[in-house]
C-alpha positions in Angstrom: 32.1 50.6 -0.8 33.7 50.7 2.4 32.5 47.4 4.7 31.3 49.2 7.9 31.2 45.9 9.8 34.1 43.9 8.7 36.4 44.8 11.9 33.1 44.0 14.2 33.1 40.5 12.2 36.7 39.7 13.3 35.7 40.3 16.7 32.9 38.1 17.0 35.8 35.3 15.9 37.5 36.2 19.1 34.9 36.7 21.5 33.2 33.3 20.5 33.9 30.0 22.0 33.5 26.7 20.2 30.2 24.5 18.9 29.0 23.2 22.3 27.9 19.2 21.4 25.6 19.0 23.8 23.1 22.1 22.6 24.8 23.0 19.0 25.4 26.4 19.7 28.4 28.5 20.0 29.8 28.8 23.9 30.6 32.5 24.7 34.8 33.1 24.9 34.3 37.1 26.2 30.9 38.2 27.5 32.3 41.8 27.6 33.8 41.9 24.2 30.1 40.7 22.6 28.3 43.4 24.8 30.9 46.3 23.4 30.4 44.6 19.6 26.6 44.9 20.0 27.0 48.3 21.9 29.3 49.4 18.9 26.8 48.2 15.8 24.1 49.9 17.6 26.0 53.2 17.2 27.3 52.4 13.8 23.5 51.8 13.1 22.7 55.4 13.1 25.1 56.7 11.4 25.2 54.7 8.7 22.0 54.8 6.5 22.7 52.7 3.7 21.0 49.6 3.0 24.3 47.5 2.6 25.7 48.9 6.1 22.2 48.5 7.7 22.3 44.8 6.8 26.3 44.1 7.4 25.3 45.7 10.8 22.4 44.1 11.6 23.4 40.7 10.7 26.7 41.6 13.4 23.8 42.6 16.0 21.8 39.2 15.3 24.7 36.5 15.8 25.4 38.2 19.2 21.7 38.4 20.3 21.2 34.6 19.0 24.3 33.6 20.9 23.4 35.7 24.1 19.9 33.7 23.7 17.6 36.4 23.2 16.0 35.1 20.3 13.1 37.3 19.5 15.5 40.1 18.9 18.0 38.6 17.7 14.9 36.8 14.7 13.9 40.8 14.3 17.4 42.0 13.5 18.0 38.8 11.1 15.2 39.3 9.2 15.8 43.2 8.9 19.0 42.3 7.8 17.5 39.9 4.8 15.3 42.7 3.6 17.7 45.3 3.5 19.9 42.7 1.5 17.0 41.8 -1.1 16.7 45.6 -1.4 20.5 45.6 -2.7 20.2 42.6 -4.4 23.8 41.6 -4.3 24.4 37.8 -3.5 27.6 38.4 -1.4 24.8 40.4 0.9 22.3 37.9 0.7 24.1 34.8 1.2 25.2 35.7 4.7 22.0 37.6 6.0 19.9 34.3 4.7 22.7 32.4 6.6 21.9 34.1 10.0 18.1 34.3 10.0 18.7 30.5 9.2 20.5 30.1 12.1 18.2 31.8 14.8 15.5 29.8 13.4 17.4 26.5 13.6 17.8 27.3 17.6 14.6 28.3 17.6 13.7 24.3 16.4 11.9 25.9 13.1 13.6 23.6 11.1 12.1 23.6 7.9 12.3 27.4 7.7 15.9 27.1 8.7 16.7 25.0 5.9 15.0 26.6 2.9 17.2 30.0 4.2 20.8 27.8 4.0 19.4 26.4 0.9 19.0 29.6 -0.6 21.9 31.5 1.0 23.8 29.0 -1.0 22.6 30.4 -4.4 24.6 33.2 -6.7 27.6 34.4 -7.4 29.3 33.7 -4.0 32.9 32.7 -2.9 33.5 29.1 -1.6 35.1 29.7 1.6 30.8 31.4 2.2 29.0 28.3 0.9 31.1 26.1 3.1 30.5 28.1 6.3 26.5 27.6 5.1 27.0 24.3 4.8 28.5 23.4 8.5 25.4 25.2 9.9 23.1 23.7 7.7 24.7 20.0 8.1 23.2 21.2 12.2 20.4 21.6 11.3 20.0 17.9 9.8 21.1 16.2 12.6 18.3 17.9 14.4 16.0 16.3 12.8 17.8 13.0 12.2 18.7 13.3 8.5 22.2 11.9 8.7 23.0 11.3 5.4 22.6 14.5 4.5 24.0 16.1 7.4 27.2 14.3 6.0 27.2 15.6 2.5 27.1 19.1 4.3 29.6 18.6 6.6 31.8 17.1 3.8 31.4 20.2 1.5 32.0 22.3 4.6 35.1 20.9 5.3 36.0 21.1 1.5 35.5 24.6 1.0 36.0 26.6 4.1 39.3 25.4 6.3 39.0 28.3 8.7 39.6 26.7 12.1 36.3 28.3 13.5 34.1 26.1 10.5 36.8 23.2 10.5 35.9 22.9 14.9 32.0 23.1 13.6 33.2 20.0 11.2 34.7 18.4 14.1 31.9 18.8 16.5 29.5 17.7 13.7 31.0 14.3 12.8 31.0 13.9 16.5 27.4 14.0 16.7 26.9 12.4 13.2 29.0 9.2 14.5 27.0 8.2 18.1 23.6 9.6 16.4 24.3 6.9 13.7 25.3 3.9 15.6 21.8 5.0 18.1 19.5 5.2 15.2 20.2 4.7 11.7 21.5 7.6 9.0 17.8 8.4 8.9 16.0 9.0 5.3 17.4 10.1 2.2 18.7 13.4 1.1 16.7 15.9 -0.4 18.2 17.5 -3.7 18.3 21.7 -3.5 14.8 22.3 -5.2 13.3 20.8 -1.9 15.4 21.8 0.4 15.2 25.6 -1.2 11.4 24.8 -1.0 11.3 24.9 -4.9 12.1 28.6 -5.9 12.8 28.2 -9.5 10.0 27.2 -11.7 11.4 25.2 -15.0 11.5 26.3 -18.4 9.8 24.7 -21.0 8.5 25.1 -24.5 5.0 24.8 -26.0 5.8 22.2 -28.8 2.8 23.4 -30.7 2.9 27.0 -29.9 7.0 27.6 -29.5 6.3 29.8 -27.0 7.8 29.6 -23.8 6.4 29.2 -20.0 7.5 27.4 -16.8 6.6 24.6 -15.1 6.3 23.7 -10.8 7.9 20.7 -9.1 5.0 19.0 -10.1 6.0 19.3 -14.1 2.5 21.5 -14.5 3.1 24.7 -16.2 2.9 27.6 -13.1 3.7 30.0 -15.8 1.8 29.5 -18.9 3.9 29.5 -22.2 3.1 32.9 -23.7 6.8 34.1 -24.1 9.2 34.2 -27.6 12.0 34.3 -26.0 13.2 33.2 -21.8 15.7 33.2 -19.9 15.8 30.9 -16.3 14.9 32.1 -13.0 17.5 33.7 -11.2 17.5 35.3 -8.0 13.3 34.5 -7.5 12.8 36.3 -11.6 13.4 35.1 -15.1 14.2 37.6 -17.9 11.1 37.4 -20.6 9.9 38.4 -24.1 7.1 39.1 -25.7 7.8 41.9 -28.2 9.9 43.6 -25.9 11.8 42.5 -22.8 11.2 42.7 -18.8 10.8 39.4 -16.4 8.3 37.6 -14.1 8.4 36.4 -10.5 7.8 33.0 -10.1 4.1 33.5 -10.2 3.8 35.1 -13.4 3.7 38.7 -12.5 5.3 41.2 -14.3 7.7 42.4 -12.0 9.9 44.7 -14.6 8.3 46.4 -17.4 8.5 45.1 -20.6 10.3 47.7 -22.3 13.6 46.5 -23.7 14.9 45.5 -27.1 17.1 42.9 -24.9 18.1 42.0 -21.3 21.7 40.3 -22.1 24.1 40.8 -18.4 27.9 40.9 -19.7 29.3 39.8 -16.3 33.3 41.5 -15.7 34.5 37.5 -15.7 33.6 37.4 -19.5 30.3 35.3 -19.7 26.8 37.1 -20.7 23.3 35.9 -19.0 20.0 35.7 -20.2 18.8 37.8 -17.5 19.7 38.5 -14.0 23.2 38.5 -12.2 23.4 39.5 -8.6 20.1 40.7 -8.5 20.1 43.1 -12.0 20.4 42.9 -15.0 21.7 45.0 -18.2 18.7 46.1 -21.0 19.0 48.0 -23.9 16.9 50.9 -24.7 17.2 52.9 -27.8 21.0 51.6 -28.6 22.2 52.6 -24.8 21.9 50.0 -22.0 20.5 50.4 -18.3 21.1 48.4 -15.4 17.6 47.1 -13.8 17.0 45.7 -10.4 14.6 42.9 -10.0 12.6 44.4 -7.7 12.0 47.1 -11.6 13.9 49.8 -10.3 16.5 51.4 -12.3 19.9 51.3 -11.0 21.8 52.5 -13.7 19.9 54.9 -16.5 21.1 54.8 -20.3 24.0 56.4 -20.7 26.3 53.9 -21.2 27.2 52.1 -24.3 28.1 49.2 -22.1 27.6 48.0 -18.2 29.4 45.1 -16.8 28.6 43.4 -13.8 30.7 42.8 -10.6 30.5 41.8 -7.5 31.0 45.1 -6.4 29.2 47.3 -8.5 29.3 47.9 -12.5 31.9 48.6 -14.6 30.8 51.3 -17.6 32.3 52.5 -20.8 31.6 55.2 -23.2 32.4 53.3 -25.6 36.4 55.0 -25.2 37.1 54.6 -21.4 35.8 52.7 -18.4 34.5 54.0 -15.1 32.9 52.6 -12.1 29.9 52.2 -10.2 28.9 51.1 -6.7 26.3 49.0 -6.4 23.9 51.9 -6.1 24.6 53.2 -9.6 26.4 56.4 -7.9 29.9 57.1 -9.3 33.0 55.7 -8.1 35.7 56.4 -10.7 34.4 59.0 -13.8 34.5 57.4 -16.9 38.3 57.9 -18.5 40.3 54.8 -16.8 41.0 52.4 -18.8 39.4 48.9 -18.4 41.9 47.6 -16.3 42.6 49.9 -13.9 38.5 50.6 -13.5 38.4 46.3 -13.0 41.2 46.3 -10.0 39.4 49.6 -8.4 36.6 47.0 -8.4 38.3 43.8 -7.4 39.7 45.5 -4.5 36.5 46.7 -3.2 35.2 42.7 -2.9 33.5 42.3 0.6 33.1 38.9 1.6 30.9 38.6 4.7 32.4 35.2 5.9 32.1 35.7 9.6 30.5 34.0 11.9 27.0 33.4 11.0 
């Protein structure tokens, strides 16, 4: 649970200068200290083999490559670092590896693509001071294109939710930009709303009036997903939670992406609230009166030995139905199950990595 990349983060703070108006891209503070950075993720690279510290690493390695301008390798460590997220599954990893392919293709000038990555690094259960650092970087990427008005609604969220003097200068750079590109040419056309921005990722639920059955429609309010389902839940991380006479879920084409083998998929979340479905990336079914914790990708994370799994940030917390224990987000043990909920909760709370670093 240990973040193998946080002190590398911090270092990137220092050895980066600020927003450069003229290109939009970060000016270099210390040449040296980025080489030793890189130098020092490579290592870390092979030695750790887990696909949390492969991302956290990989992401480090991208921003420095991106700012360094070599762009092809710093696009092939980005995108390694997404997939090694969306094998994990956990928002707080996806968010910021999202963030960072975004950003090498927004330099790149692949602006559409850029955009549909901050959209959806902006989705799940994530901290503020995250979103707003997505934001500065995606209000960039407007102005690009000439889409002031937006580029204004994300700078102002930026500013709102992240006041970290390196996202605060981005701000500052930002409204610099926004102010002589509107008095040259206009605020350009109107904002888009999430869904288009995100590129649409989450079909609609809807319900057969004559059937009662449920399906799920496109942006285009034509079903994508035909209504042949009792019960549904909404899309969540790219899958929706489904019934027929048992439970599993669907991607966003209709394909059965986790067996439908569960009497329920109800997630209790460790903040009190229950989802239909999936929570950072899994979800909690039942199976013969014990629950399991399923990925989305249909793996299992956690078999059925629990009487109850609650999801965290950080991993799970389980109970025997007695006394609480703790998972990491791999389903191996943490803490055995004979703490009391409390003490298994702060275990957890401590463990909360939030990659807000430079992006």
């Amino acid at each position: 649970m240990v973040d193998v990349a946080a002190d590398l983060r911090a270092g990137l703070f220092r050895a980066l200068g600020p927003l450069d108006r003229a290109t939009m891209r970060h000016a270099i503070a210390d040449t040296v200290a980025l080489q030793q950075i890189r130098e020092e993720a490579t290592m870390r690279l092979g030695r750790h083999a887990a696909e949390a510290d492969q991302s956290r690493l990989l992401g480090v390695r991208a921003v420095i490559l991106r700012v360094l301008g070599d762009f092809d390798a710093a696009e092939v460590d980005a995108a390694a670092a997404v997939k090694y997220a969306e094998a994990v599954g956990a928002d707080l990893l996806l968010a910021p590896a999202r963030a960072r392919l975004g950003q090498v293709l927004r330099v790149r000038g692949r602006y559409e693509e850029a955009d549909q990555l901050f959209a959806l690094a902006e989705a799940g259960e994530l901290p503020r001071t995250l979103t707003g650092a997505v934001r500065a970087y995606a209000g960039l990427s407007c102005i690009a294109q000439g889409r002031i008005t937006e580029s204004l609604i994300h700078v102002q969220r930026a500013s709102e939710q992240n006041p970290h003097g390196f996202v605060m200068q981005i701000v500052e750079t930002a409204l610099a930009i926004i102010e002589e590109h509107a008095a040259k040419t206009g605020f350009g056309p109107p904002p888009r709303g999430w869904p288009e921005r995100a590129g649409h990722p989450a079909p609609e639920r809807f319900q057969d009036q004559q059937t009662g059955r449920f399906g799920y429609l496109g942006p285009n309010g034509q079903p994508v997903v035909q209504a042949a389902f009792s019960q549904a839940g909404d899309f969540r991380g790219g899958v929706a939670a489904v019934c027929q006479a048992d439970w599993g879920a669907i991607d966003r084409n209709g394909t059965v992406v986790v067996p439908m083998l569960y009497s329920s998929m109800e997630t209790p979340t460790a903040d009190g609230r229950t989802v239909t479905g999936f929570v950072n990336g899994v979800a909690a079914a039942s199976q013969r009166g014990r629950v399991l914790v399923v990925h989305r990708s249909g793996r299992v994370v956690v078999p059925p030995r629990y009487q109850r799994v609650e999801v965290h940030p950080s991993g799970f917390l389980v109970t025997d139905g007695y006394s609480w224990g703790v998972l990491g987000l791999d389903g191996g043990e943490i803490v055995p199950v004979r703490a009391d909920k409390a003490e298994a909760l702060r275990t957890l709370d401590a463990a909360v990595s939030i990659d807000d670093g430079p992006l």
